[in-house]
C-alpha positions, -999 to 999 in steps of 0.1 A, spaced: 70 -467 -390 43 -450 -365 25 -424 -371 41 -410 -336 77 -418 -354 69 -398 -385 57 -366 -364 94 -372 -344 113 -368 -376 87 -341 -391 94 -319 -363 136 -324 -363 132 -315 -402 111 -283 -399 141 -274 -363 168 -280 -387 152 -259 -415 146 -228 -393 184 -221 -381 182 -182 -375 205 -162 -398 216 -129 -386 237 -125 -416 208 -115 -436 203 -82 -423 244 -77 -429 240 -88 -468 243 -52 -482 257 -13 -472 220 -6 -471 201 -34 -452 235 -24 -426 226 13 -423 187 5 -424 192 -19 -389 217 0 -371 213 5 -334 238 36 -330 247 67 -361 273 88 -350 263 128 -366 280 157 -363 257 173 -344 273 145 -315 306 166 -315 323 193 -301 354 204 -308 383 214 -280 404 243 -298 436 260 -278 437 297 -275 472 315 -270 483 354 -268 499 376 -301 491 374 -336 492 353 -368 506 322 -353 493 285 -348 519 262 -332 512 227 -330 513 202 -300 541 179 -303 520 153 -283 488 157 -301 499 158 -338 471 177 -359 462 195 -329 471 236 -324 469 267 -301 459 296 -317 465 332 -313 427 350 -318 430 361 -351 433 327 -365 414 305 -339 386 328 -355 391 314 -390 396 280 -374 359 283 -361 342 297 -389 355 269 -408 346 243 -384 311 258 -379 306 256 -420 314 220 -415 282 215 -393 301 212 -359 277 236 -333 298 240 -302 331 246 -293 352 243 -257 375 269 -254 410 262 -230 433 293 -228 472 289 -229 482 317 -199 513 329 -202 537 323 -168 538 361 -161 503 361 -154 496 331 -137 494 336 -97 486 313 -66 448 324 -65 443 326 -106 431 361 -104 435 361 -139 411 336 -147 385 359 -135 396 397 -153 371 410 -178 398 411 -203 414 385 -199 422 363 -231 390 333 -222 365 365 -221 382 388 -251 380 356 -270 349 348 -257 330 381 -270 355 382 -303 341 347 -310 302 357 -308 303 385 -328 320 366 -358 304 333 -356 274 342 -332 254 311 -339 282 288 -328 279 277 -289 310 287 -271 314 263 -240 342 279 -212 363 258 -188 358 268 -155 393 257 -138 418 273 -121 449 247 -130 456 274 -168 456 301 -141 480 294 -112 517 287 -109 511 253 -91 492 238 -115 463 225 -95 428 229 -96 421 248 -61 437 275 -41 463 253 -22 474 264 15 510 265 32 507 226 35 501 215 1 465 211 4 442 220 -20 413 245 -3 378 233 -13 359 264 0 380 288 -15 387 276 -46 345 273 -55 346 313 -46 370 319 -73 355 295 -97 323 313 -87 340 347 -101 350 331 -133 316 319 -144 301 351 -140 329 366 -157 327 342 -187 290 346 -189 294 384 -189 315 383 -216 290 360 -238 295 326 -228 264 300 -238 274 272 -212 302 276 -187 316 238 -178 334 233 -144 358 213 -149 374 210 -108 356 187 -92 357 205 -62 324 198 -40 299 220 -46 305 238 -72 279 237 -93 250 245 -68 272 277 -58 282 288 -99 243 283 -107 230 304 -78 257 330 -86 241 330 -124 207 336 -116 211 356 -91 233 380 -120 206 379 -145 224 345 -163 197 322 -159 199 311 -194 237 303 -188 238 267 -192 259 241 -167 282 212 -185 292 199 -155 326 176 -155 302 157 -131 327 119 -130 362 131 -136 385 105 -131 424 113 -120 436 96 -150 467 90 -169 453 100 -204 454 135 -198 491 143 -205 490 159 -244 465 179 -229 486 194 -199 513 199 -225 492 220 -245 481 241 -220 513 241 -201 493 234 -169 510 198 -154 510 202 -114 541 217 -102 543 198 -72 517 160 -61 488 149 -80 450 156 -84 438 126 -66 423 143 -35 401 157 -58 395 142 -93 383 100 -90 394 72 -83 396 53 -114 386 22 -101 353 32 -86 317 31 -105 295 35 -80 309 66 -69 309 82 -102 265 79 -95 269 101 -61 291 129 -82 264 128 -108 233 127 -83 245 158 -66 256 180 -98 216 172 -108 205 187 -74 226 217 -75 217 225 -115 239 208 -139 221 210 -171 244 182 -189 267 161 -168 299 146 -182 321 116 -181 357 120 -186 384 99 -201 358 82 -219 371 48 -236 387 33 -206 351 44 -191 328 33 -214 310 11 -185 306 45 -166 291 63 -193 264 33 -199 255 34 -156 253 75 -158 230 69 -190 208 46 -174 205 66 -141 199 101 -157 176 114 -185 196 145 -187 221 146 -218 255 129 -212 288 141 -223 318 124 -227 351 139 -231 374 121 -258 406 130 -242 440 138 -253 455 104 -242 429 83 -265 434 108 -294 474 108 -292 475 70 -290 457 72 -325 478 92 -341 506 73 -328 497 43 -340 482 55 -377 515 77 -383 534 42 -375 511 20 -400 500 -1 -376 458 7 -377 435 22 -406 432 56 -386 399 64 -402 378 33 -397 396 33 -356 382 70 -352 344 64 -367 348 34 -344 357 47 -310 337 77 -310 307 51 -324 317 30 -290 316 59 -270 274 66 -286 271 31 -284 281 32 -243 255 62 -241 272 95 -246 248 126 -264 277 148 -271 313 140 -277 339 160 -268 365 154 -294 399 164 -309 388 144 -339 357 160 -346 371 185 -373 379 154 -390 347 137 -385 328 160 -398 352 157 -428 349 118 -434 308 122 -422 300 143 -451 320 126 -476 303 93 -465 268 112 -469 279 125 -506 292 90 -514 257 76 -506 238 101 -526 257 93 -553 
C-alpha cells in the first residue's frame, strides 16, 4: 500500500471520528439551562385584568375560563397579589355598562369615570405597580367600533383621534404610567404625544398597538368586555392579516410620532411579524397574547388532550423566542406561579 493510500484512509478515519454531537450540550437539566438561547422571566409579562362597576363581586368569563372582571374593591386585592408575585405592570380594560355607553364614548373621557377612579384607586394601594390604560373607544360606544362612525357606516378617522386625544390626558391625569392606543386609527399617536407634553405629561409613556391585525382570535375578549361591533367589522381600520410588509410602515410611523414601545397583536399566528418588527426597531416590542390563543388552551387542557403547563411555558417561550420584550398575557398570573416554583425547585 502507498504511502499516498495510507494518508487516504488516515484522513476518512480521523472524518468519521469527528461526527459533531449536539446532544452533548442536552445531556443534563443544567448543561440545558447553561446554553439556552431564550429564558422567559416574569419581568417579560403583563397581566390584562377586567374592571366592572359595584362591589364584592368577580364573575368569570365563560369563554376564558380562569379569567374575571372585577368590581374595584377586589381587582385591588387581585393586584396586590399579582404584584407580590413579581408581575410589574398591569393593562387595565373597563366593562361599561350599556346606560353609559354613547355614539361619541364621552364616557371614556370623564374624570370619574370607572378607567380613571380605578386608575388613581390602584396607585395609591399598589403605587409601585405600572398601570398601562387602553386608549379605545369600542368599551365606550353603543356600536362597538373603534372610531366615531357617521350616518353611513363609516368609521371617522379625524374625529375619533380627537376623542382618543381627550382620553389620554384624562387617564394620565388620573395617574396613568403608559397610556396604550389601541385604534389604529392614523395618527394617533403623534396627536396623543403632543397633547401630553403639551399638558405637563411628558413622562407619560406611549405602548402603541402599532401592527394590529383584524383577527379572529379576539372573541373571549369582546365577550368580556361586552364590546363585539353592533353592526360590520374592523377591517377598514385594524390589518390585514395577510400582509407583513405593511405591519413595517404602521411601526415606522408610530416611531416618528413618539411611541415609546410598539406592539404586535395576536401574537402566535404572528410570530414571523414579531421577528421583522424586532429586526427593524431597537425600541422594545410587545406582543399581545390574546384571548383566542389563551381560550384554545384552556379548551384543550380542561379536555385532556395537551399538558397545559409545559404548552404555556412553551408558547409564551415562542413568542421571546420570535422577539417580543414584554408579553401581554392572560397566563401571566400563572407563570409567575410555575416560574417561581421552577426557581425553588432548582435551589433545592
Amino acid at each position: 500500500m502507498t504511502s499516498e493510500n495510507l494518508t487516504s484512509n488516515n484522513a476518512n478515519q480521523v472524518s468519521t471520528n469527528l461526527i459533531l454531537r449536539p446532544r452533548r450540550l442536552r445531556r443534563t437539566a443544567t448543561l440545558r439551562r447553561m446554553v439556552r438561547e431564550n429564558t422567559l422571566t416574569v419581568d417579560d409579562l403583563i397581566y390584562p385584568v377586567f374592571v366592572m362597576e359595584g362591589k364584592e363581586q368577580k364573575v368569570e368569563i365563560a369563554s376564558m375560563p380562569g379569567c374575571y372582571r372585577y368590581t374595584l374593591d377586589l381587582l385591588l386585592k387581585e393586584i396586590a397579589q399579582v404584584y407580590q408575585l413579581g408581575i410589574g405592570a398591569i393593562a387595565l380594560f373597563p366593562v361599561i355598562p350599556e346606560a353609559k355607553k354613547d355614539d361619541t364614548a364621552s364616557e371614556s373621557y370623564n374624570p370619574d369615570g370607572l378607567v380613571q377612579l380605578t386608575v388613581r384607586a390602584i396607585k395609591q394601594a399598589v403605587p409601585e405597580i405600572l398601570v398601562i390604560t387602553d386608549v379605545a373607544l369600542d368599551p365606550f360606544t353603543t356600536h362597538g367600533h373603534d372610531g366615531i362612525v357617521d350616518e353611513k357606516g363609516v368609521i371617522l378617522n379625524d374625529p375619533t383621534v380627537e376623542v382618543l386625544v381627550k382620553m389620554a390626558l384624562s387617564q394620565a391625569s388620573a395617574g396613568a404610567d403608559m397610556v396604550a392606543p389601541s385604534d389604529m386609527m392614523d395618527g394617533r399617536v403623534g396627536a396623543i404625544r403632543q397633547a401630553l407634553d403639551a399638558e405637563g405629561y411628558v413622562d407619560v409613556r406611549i405602548l402603541a398597538y402599532s401592527a394590529k391585525y383584524a383577527s379572529a382570535y379576539y372573541g373571549p375578549f369582546r365577550d368580556a368586555l361586552d364590546s363585539a361591533p353592533r353592526f360590520g367589522d374592523k377591517k377598514t381600520y385594524q390589518m390585514d392579516a395577510a400582509n407583513a410588509r405593511e405591519a413595517i410602515k404602521e411601526v415606522a410611523l408610530d416611531i416618528a410620532e413618539g411611541a415609546d414601545i410598539i406592539m404586535v397583536k395576536p401574537a402566535l399566528a404572528y410570530l414571523d411579524i414579531i421577528n421583522k418588527v424586532k429586526n427593524y426597531t431597537n425600541l422594545p416590542v410587545a406582543a399581545y397574547n390574546v384571548s383566542g390563543e389563551y381560550a384554545m388552551i384552556k379548551a384543550a387542557a380542561q379536555n385532556g388532550w395537551i399538558d397545559e403547563k409545559r404548552v404555556i411555558l412553551e408558547t409564551l417561550t415562542s413568542m421571546k423566542r420570535a422577539g417580543a420584550d414584554l408579553i401581554l398575557t392572560y397566563f401571566a398570573k400563572e407563570v409567575a406561579l410555575m416560574l417561581m416554583q421552577v426557581v425553588g425547585k432548582i435551589r433545592q
